[in-house]
N, C-alpha and C positions, 0 to 999 in steps of 0.2 A: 480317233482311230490309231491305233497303234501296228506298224508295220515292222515284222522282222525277217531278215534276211534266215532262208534254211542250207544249212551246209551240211556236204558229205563227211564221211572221216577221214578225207582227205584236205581238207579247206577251202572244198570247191563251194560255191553257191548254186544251189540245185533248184531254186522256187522260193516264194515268197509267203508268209502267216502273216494272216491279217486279222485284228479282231477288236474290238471296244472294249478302252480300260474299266466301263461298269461291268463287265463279265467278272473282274478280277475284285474290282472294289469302287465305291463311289467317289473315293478319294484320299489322299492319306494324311493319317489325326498323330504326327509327331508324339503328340502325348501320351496315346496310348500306347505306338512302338516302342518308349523306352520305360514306359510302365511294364511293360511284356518282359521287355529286356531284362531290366532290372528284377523281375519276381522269378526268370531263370539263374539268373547268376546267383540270387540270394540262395536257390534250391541247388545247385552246387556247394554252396559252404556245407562244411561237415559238421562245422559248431562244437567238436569235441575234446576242443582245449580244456583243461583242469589243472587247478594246482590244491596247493594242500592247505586247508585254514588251521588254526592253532589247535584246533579239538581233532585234527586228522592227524597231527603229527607224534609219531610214538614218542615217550621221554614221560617222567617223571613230570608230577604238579608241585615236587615239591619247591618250596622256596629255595634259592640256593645258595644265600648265607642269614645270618641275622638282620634284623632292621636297620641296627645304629650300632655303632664302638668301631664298625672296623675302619672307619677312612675312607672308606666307597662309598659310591652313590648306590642309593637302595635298588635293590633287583627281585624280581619274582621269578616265575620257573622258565626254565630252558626255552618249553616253547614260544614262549612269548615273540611277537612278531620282530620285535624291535634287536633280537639276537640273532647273529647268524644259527642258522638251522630252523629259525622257529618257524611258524605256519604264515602265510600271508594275510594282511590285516581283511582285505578283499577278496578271498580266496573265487577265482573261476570257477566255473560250472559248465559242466555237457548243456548247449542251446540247439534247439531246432530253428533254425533261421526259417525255414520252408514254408511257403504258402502259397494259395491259388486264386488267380484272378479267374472271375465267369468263363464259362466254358465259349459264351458267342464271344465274348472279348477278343480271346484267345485266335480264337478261330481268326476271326477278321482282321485280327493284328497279322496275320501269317500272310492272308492273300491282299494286305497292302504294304507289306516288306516285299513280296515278290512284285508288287506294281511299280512303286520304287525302284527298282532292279530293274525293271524295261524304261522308267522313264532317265535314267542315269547311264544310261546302254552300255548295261554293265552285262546281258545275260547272251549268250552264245545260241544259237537252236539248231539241233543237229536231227539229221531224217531219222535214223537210226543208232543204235550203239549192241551190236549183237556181235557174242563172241563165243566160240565152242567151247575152249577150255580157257579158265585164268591163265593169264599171259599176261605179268604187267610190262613189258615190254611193248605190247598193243597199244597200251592207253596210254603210257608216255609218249606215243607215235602220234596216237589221234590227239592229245591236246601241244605239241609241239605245233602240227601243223594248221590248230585252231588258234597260237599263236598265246596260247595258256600257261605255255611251261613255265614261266618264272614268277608266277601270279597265285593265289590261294584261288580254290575256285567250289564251287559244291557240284557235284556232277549229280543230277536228277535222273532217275529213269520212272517208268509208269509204277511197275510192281517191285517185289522184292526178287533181286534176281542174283545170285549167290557168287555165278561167275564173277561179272563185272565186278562186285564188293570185295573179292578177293584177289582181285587183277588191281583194282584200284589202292589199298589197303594201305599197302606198303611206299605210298607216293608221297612224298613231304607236301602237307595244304590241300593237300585233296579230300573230299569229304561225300561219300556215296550216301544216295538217301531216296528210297523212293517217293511216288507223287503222296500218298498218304499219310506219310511221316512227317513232312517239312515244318519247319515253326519259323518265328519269325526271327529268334534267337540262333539258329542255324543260315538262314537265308543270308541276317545282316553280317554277321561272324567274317561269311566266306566276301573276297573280295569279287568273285565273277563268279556267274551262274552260269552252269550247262546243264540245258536242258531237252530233253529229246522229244520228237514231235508228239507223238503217242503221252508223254507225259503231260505236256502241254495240252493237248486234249481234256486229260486226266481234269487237271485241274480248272479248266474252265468248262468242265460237265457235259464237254461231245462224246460221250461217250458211256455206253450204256453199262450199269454196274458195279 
């Protein structure tokens, strides 16, 4: 049974979420989280490093003096790799690094980085987080007084909600994401999780829809 304190946006504690870590995941398989990990970051690389092989580089094939008589060692054309200017012996090429692991991989890797996160009491749980107009002023308030400000944190809410993402935005470490988004590449990233009750719901399926 996993117990966590619910707090206001002020840092009060307001109630208590109680729920069983098999709601979130049976357990957590180290291996697969940095299998996950690692197949995001590789999808990150751009892979579009190039340079130029001997056949790529403009200039003459031709030889550029005679064989023998003059006193130098023998040379062939310009491009040659072993001349300044010429083409790379191993010339680079545009890579797609990208690939994908199964889609339940995925998935389950996600809600056992977040499980991890309540067993590390790394994740914050706030009642609400509703705000009329972006204000980040607001949310450097509410995570000051959740005791956040100096920490990376991913702030969750249930849906996609445009205010908050643009109140939050401009915050150094801060990372908005609703409950449908999260991966486990995003959850591990951030050093503390906040998460809103409603969200929390979200993802442990109290909630119809």
């Amino acid at each position: 049974m996993i117990s966590v304190a619910i707090q206001d946006k002020a840092g009060k504690e307001v109630g208590k979420y109680e729920f069983e870590s098999t709601e979130l995941a049976n357990g957590i398989n180290r291996q697969l989280l940095h299998d996950v990990v690692v197949m995001y970051e590789a999808n990150k690389r751009i892979g579009s490093s190039k340079t130029k092989s001997r056949g790529m580089v403009v200039g003459s094939t031709k030889k550029l003096y005679r064989q023998k008589g003059t006193g130098r060692a023998r040379a062939g054309a310009a491009r040659t790799p072993v001349r300044r200017g010429g083409g790379h012996t191993f010339a680079k090429t545009p890579k797609d690094w990208s690939y994908r692991l199964p889609k339940k991989a995925v998935k389950l890797a996600t809600r056992m980085a977040i499980l991890s996160k309540f067993e590390d009491e790394q994740v914050t749980l706030i009642d609400e987080l509703a705000l009329q107009v972006p204000k980040t002023k607001e949310v450097v308030g509410v995570l000051k007084a959740l005791g956040l400000s100096s920490t990376s944190c991913l702030l969750t809410v249930e849906g996609h909600d445009p205010v908050v993402w643009k109140s939050a935005r401009n915050i150094a470490g801060v990372q908005v994401s609703p409950a449908s988004d999260l991966n486990a590449y995003d959850v591990l990233h951030q050093r503390q999780m906040v998460l809103t009750k409603s969200a929390l719901d979200r993802l442990l399926g109290r909630v119809e829809g």
